[in-house]
C-alpha positions as CSV (number, residue, x, y, z in Angstrom):
1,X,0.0,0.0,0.0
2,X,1.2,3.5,-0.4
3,X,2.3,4.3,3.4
4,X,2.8,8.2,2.6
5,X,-1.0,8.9,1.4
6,X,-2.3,6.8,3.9
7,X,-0.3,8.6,7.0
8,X,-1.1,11.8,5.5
9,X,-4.5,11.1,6.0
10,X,-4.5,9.7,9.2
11,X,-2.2,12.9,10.3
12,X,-4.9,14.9,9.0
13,X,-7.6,13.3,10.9
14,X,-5.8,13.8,14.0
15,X,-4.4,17.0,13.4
16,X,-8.5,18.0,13.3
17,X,-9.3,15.7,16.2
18,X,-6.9,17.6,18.5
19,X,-3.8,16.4,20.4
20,X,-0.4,17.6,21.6
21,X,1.5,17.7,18.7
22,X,-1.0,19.2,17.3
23,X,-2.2,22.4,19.2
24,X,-0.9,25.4,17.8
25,X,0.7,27.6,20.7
26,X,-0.9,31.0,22.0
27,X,0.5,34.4,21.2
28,X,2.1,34.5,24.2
29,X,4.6,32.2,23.2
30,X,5.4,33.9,20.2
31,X,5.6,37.6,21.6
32,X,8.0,35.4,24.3
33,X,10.4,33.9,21.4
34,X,10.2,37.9,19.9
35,X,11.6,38.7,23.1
36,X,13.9,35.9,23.2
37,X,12.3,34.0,25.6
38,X,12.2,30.4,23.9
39,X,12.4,26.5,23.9
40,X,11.5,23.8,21.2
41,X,11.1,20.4,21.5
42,X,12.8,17.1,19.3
43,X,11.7,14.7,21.5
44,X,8.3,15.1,24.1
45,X,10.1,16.9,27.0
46,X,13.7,18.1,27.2
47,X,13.8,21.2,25.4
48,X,16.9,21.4,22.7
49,X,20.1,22.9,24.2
50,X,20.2,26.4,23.1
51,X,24.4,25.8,22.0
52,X,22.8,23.1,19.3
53,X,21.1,26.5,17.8
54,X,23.8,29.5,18.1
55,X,22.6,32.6,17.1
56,X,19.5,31.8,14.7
57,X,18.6,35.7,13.4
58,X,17.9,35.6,9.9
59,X,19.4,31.7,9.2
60,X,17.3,29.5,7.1
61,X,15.7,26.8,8.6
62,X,14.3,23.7,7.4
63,X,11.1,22.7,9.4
64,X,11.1,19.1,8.7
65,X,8.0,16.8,9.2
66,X,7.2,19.2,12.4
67,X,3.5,21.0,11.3
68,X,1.0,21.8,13.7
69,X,1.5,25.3,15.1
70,X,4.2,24.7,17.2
71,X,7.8,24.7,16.3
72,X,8.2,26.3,13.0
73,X,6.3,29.7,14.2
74,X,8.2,29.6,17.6
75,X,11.3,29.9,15.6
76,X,10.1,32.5,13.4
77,X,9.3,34.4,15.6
78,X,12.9,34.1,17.4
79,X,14.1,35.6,13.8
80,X,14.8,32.5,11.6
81,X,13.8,32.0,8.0
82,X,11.6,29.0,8.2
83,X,10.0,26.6,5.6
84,X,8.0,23.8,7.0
85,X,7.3,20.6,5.2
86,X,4.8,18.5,6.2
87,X,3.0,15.3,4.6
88,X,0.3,16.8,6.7
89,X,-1.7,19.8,5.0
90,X,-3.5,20.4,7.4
91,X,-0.6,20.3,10.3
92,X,0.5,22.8,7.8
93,X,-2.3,24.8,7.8
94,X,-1.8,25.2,11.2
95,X,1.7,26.7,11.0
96,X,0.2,29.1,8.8
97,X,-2.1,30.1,10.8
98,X,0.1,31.2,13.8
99,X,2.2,32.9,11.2
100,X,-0.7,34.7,9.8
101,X,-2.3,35.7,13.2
102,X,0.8,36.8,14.8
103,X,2.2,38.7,12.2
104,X,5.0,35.8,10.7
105,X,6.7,34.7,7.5
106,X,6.6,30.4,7.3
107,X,6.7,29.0,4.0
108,X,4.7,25.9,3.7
109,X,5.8,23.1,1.4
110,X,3.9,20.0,1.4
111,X,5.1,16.4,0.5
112,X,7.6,13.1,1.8
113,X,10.5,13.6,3.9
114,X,12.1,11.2,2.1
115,X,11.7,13.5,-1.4
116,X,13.0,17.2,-0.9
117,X,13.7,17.2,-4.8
118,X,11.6,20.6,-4.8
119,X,14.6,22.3,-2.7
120,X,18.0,22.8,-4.2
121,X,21.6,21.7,-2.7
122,X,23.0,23.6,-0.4
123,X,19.9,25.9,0.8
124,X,19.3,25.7,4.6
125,X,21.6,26.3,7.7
126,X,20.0,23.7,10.0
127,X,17.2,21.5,9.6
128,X,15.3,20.7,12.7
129,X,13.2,17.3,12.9
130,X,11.3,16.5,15.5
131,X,10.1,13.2,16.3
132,X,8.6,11.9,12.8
133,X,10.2,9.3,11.0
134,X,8.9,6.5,13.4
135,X,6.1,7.3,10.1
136,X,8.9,6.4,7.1
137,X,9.3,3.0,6.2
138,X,12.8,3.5,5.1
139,X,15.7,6.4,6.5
140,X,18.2,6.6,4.5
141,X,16.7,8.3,1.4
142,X,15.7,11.1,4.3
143,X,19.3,11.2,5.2
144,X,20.5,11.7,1.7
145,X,18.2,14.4,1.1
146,X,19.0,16.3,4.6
147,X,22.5,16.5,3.4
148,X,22.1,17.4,0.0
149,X,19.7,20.5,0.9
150,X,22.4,21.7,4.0
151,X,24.8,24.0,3.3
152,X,28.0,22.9,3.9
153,X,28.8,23.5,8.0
154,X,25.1,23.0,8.6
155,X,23.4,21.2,11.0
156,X,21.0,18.3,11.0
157,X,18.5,18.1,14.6
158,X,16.3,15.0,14.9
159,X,14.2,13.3,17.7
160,X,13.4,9.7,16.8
161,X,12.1,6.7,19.0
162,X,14.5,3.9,21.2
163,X,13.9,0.9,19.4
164,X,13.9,-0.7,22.7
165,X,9.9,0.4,22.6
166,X,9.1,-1.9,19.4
167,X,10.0,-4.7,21.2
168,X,6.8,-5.0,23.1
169,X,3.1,-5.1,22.8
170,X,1.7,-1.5,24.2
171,X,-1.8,-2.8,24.3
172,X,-1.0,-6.1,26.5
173,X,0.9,-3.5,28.7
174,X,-1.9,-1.2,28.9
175,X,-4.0,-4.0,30.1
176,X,-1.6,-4.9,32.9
177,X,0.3,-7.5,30.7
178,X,4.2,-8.4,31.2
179,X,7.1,-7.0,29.9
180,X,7.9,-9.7,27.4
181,X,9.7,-9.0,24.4
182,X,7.3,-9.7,21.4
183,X,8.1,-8.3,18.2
184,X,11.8,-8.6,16.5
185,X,13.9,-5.3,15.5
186,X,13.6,-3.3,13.5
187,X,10.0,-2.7,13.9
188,X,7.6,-2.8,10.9
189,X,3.7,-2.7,11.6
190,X,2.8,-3.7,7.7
191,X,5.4,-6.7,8.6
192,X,5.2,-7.8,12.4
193,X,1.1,-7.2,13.2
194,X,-1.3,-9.7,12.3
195,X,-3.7,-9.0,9.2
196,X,-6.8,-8.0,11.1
197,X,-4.8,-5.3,12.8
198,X,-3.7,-4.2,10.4
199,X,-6.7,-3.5,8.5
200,X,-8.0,-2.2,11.9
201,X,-5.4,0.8,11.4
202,X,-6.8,1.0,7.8
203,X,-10.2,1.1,8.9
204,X,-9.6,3.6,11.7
205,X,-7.2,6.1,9.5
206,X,-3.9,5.2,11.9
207,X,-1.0,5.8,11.1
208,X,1.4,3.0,10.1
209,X,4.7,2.8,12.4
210,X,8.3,1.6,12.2
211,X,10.7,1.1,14.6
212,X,14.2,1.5,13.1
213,X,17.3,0.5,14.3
214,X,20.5,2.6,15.7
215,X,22.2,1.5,12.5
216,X,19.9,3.0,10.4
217,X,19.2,6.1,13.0
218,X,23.0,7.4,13.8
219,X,24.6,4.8,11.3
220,X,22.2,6.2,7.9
221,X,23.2,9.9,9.2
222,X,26.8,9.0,9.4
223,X,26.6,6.9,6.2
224,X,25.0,9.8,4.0
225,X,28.1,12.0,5.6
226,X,27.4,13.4,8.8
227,X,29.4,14.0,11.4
228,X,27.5,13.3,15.0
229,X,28.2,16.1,17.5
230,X,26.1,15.8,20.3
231,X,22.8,13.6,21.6
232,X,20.4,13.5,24.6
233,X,18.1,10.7,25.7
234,X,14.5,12.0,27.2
235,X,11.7,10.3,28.6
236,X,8.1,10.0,27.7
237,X,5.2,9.8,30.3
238,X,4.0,6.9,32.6
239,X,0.4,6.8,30.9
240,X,1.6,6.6,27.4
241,X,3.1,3.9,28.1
242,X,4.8,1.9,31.7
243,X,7.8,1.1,30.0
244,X,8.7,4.8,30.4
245,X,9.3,4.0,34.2
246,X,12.3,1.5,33.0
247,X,14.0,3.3,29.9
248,X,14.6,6.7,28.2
249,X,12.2,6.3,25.3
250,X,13.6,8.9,23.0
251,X,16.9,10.0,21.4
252,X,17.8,13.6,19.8
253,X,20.7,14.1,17.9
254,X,22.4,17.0,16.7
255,X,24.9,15.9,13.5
256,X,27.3,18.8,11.3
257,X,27.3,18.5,7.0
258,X,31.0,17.9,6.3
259,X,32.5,20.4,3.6
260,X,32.8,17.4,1.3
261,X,30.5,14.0,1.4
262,X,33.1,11.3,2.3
263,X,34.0,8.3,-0.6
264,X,31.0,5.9,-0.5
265,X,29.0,7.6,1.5
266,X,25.2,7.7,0.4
């Protein structure tokens, strides 16, 4: 099936539904970032270390796979250049939104992370991802096209998920059940649910999930030619899920665009 139109419209349905990642913040928080008074987010709590940013006044930033009101105005409004880019038009709609009540410039671009063909080489300073490609069935085309689009000393930020979290059945766990590994890694819910879930998730407009390895997380980013400076882990919350009580659940990572991509990379 095609995974990107399907999670575009389940991302659509619960961008109108309503949730956390996708309630677009109050004018207060943007008159707050045009003060300098700011934090974003790559993962659900830790906020990103303001070193990983530097001085962002009038740098071009790549909102990637992170609509919904939220991040993209927040850093608009601390004086970046943003585009977001969204599979989600309506997550975009709500970037535009801020931006057009509060006075902002975002330019919206909507399609796969995985195809930035629409941007040239070399055009943004840093590209910030939060949490999203737990949604793409395969990384390293994203990781090809985050380095072709950097300029060369830019920076790639992304949150993605600890595969450790794939390994178990959240529903059982919900119900009380015991931590038993179920599924093997990496993680693919077209490949390790059984048929009748997974046309429950067709049926109910869910989004498809994947759980990729570290190989393919750090690894792909160091194979397509980055150069890993920094990472945090974060946790989660106890209700989403009770294996947040025994692990950090989510990694950020902060990786630089090397002047020149290395022999066989990509």
């Amino acid at each position: 099936m095609d995974i990107v139109t399907h999670n575009r419209k389940a991302w659509n349905q619960q961008s109108r539904e309503g949730s956390e990642w996708c309630d677009p913040v109050s004018s207060q928080v943007i008159r707050q970032a045009q003060n300098g008074q700011w934090d974003v987010i790559l993962t659900p709590n830790q906020p990103v270390p303001k070193n990983w940013f530097g001085d962002i006044a009038n740098r071009s930033i790549l909102c990637l796979a992170s609509g919904g009101g939220q991040q993209a105005p927040i850093l608009a409004a601390a004086g970046a250049r943003v585009t977001s880019f969204d599979n989600s038009d309506v997550q975009l709609e709500k970037d535009q939104m801020v931006a057009e009540r509060d006075g902002l410039k975002i330019d919206p671009v909507q399609g796969d992370m995985a195809d930035l063909s629409c941007f040239p080489d070399d055009q943004f300073d840093l590209i910030f991802n939060p949490v999203s490609n737990v949604f793409a069935p395969d990384l390293q085309p994203i990781w090809r096209e985050c380095f072709r689009v950097l300029k060369p000393g830019g920076r790639l930020m992304t949150g993605f998920m600890n595969p450790l979290f794939f390994l178990f059945d959240h529903e059982e766990l919900e119900k009380g059940g015991r931590f038993e590994a179920k599924f093997a890694l990496p993680y693919s819910d077209m490949e390790s649910l059984p048929a009748e879930r997974i046309e429950q998730l067709k049926q109910e407009n869910i989004a498809f999930e994947f759980g990729h390895s570290l190989s393919d997380q750090i690894g792909g980013q160091l194979k397509a030619g980055f150069v890993l400076i920094d990472l945090f882990e974060d946790t989660w919350n106890d209700e989403a899920t009770p294996l947040n009580r025994l692990s950090p659940l989510y990694i950020a990572t902060l990786s630089t665009k090397l002047i020149r991509n290395p022999v066989g990379a990509g």
